[in-house]
Backbone bond lengths (Angstrom), bond angles and torsions (degrees), N, CA, C in turn:
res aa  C-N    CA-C-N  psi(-1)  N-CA   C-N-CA  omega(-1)  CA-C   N-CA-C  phi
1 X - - - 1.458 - - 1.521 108.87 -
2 X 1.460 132.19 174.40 1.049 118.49 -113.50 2.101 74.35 -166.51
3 X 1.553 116.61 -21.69 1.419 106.38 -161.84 1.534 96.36 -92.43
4 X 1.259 106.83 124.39 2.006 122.31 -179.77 1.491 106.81 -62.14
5 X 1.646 134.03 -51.00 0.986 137.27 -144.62 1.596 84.53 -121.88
6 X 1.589 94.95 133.38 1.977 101.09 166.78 1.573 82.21 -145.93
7 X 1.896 83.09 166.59 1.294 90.95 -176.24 1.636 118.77 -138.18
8 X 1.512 126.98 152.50 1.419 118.64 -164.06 1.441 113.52 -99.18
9 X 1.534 160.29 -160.75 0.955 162.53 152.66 1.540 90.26 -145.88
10 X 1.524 102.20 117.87 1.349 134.05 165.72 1.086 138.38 -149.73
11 X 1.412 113.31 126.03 2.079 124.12 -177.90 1.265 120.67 -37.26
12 X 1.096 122.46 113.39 1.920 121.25 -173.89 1.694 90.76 -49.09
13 X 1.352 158.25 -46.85 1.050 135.65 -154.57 1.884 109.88 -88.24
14 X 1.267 91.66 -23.29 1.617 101.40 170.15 1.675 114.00 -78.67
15 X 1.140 113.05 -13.01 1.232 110.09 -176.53 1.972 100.26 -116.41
16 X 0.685 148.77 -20.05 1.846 159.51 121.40 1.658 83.41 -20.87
17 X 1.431 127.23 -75.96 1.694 107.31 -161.58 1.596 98.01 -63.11
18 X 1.310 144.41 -28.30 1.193 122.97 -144.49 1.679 86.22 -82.80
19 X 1.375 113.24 -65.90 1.647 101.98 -179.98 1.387 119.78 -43.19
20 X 0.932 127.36 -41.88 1.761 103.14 166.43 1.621 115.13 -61.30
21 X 1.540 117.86 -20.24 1.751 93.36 178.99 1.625 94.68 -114.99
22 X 1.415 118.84 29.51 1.581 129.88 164.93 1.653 108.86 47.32
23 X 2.043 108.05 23.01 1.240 110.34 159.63 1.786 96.57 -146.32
24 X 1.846 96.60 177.15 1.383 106.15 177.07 1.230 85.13 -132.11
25 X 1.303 108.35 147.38 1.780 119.02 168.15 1.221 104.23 -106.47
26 X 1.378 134.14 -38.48 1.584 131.17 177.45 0.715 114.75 127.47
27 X 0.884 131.68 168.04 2.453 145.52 -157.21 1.582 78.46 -82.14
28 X 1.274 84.87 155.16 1.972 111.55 154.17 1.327 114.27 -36.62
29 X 1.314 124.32 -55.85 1.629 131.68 172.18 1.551 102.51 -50.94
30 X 1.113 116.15 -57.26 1.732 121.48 -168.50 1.557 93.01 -57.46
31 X 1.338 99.76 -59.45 1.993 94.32 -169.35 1.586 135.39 -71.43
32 X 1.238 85.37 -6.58 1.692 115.99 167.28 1.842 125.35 -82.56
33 X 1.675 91.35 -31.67 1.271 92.36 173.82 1.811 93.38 -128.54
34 X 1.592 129.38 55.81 0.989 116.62 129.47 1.633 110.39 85.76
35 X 1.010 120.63 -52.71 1.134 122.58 168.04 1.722 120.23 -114.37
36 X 1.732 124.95 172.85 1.019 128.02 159.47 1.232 122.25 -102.37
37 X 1.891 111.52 126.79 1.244 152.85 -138.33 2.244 93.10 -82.73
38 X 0.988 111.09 87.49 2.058 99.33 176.47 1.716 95.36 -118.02
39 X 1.487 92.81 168.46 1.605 94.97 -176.93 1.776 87.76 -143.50
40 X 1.340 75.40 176.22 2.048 93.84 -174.18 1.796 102.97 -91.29
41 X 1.090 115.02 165.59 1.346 108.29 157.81 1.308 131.34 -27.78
42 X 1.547 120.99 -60.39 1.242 143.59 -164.32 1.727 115.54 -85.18
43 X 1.626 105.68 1.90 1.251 120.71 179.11 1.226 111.71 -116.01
44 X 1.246 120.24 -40.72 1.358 134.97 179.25 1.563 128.50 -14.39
45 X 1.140 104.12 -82.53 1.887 131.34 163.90 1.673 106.58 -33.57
46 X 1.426 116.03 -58.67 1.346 121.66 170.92 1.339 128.35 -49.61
47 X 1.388 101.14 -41.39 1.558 108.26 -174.99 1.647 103.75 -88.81
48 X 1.096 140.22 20.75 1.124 145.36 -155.13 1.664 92.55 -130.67
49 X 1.580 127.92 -54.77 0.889 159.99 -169.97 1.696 106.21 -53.51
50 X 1.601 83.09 -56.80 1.728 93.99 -165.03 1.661 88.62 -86.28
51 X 1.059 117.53 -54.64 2.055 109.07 -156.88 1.514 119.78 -94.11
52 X 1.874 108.44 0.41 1.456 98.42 -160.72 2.060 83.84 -153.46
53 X 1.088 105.07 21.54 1.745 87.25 176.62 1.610 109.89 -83.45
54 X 1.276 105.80 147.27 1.718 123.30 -168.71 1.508 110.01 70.19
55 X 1.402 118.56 20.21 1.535 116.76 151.11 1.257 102.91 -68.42
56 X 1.709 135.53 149.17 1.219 137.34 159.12 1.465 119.87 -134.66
57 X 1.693 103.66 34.87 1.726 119.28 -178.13 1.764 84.29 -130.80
58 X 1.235 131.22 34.74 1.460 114.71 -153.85 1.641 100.41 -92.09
59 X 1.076 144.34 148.75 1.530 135.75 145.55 1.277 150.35 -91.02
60 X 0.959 174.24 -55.04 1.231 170.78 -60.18 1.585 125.48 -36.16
61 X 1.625 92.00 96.66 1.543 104.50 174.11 1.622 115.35 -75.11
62 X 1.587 125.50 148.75 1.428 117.38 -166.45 1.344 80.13 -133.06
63 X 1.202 127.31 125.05 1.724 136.06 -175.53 1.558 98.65 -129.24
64 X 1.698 116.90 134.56 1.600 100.31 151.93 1.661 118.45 -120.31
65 X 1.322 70.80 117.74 1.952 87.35 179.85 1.367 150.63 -21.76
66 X 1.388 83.29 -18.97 1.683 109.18 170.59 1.579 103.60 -78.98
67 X 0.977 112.73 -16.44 1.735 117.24 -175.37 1.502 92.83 -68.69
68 X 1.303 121.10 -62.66 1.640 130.10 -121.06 2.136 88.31 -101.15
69 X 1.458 109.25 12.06 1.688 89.88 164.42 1.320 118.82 85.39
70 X 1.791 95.13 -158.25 1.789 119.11 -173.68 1.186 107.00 -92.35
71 X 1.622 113.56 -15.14 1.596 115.54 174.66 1.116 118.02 -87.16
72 X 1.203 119.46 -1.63 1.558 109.97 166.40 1.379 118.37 -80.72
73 X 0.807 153.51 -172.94 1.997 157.68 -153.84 1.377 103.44 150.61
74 X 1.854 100.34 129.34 1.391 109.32 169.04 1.508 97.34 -93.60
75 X 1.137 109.94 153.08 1.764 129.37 -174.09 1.320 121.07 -124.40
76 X 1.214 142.09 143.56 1.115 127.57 149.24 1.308 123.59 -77.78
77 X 1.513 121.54 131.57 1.296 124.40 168.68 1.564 122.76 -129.50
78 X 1.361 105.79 -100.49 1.493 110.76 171.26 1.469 147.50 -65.65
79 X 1.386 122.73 86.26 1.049 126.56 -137.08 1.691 130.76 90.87
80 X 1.358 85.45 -7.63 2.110 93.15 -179.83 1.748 93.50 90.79
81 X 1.648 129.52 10.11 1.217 132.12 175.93 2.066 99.46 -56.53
82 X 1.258 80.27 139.68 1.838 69.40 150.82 1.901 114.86 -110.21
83 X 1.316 97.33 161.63 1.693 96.34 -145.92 1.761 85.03 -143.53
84 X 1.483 126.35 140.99 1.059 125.89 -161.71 2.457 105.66 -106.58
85 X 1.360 88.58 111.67 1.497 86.60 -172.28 1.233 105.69 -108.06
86 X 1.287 124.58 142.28 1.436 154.82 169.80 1.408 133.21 -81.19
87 X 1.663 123.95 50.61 1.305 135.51 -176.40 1.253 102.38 -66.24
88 X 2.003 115.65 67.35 1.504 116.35 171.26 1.249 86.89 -165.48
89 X 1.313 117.47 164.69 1.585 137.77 125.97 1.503 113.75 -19.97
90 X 1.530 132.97 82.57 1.794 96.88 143.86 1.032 131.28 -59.50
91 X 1.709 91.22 139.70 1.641 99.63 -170.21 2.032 86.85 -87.53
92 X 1.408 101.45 161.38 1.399 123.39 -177.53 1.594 98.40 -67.49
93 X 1.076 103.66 -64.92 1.677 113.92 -172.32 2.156 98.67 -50.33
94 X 0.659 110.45 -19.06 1.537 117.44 -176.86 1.913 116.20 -82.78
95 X 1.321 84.94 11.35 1.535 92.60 -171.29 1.349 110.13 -131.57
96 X 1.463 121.61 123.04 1.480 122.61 -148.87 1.655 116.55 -90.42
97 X 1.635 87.94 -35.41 1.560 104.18 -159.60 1.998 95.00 -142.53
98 X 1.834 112.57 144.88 1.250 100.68 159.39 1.713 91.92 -155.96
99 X 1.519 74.40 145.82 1.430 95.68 -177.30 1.107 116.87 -114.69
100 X 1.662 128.88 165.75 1.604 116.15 152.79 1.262 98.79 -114.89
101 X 1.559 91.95 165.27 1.111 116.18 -176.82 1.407 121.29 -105.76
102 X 1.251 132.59 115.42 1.264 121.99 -156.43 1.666 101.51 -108.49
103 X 1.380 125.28 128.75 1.466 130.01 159.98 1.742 109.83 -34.78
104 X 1.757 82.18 141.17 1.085 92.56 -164.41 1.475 107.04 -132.83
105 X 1.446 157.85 174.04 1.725 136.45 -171.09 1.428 86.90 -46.32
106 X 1.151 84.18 154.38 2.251 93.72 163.32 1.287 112.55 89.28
107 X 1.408 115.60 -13.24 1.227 98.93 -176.76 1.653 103.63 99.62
108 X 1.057 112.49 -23.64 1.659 134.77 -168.37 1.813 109.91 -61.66
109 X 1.426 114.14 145.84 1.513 114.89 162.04 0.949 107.22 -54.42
110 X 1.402 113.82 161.72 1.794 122.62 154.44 1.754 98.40 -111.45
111 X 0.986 118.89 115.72 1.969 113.07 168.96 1.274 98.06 -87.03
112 X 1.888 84.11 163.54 1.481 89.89 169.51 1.797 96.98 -113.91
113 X 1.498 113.97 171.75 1.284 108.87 -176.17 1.402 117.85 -41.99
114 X 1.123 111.62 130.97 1.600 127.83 162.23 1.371 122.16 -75.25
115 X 1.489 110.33 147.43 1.751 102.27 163.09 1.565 143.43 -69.41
């Protein structure tokens, strides 16, 4: 794949521990299935939608992929999409930009512009 910028959805208190140990290992879902869960721009909103709507501690990690290596792997998943997974530690320093995400009607994120 070919997309520079992916992005993570993570708990302000899960992401508060990762900077003190200057990594994130990943939500319960991520560590359950082994790898860490990022999406592309064009995936983003969806995956937020389906696995994390009416979170209101939510974040938006902005990672570029070229950082994160041989451990990254695009996958097929949802829809037969390919979806960019993280069989590592993010490192903290590997993360460019974070945002929150603030509820929005629905229960829904609000983003802020993407790349």
């Amino acid at each position: 794949m070919d997309e520079k910028i992916i992005y993570n959805l993570c708990r302000k208190p899960d992401w508060d521990a990762a900077i003190r140990h200057g990594e994130y290992r990943g939500s319960a879902d991520d560590i359950r299935d082994g790898f860490i869960h990022f999406s592309t721009a064009a995936q983003i909103a969806e995956s937020a939608a389906k696995h994390r709507a009416g979170i209101a501690d939510l974040l938006l990690l902005t990672v570029d992929a070229c950082d994160l290596g041989a451990e990254l792997r695009w996958e097929k998943s949802r829809g037969g999409q390919l979806f960019p997974h993280l069989y590592a530690p993010l490192k903290v320093t590997a993360v460019k930009r974070v945002d929150a995400l603030p509820l929005g009607p629905g229960g829904l994120h609000v983003f802020p512009k993407l790349a």
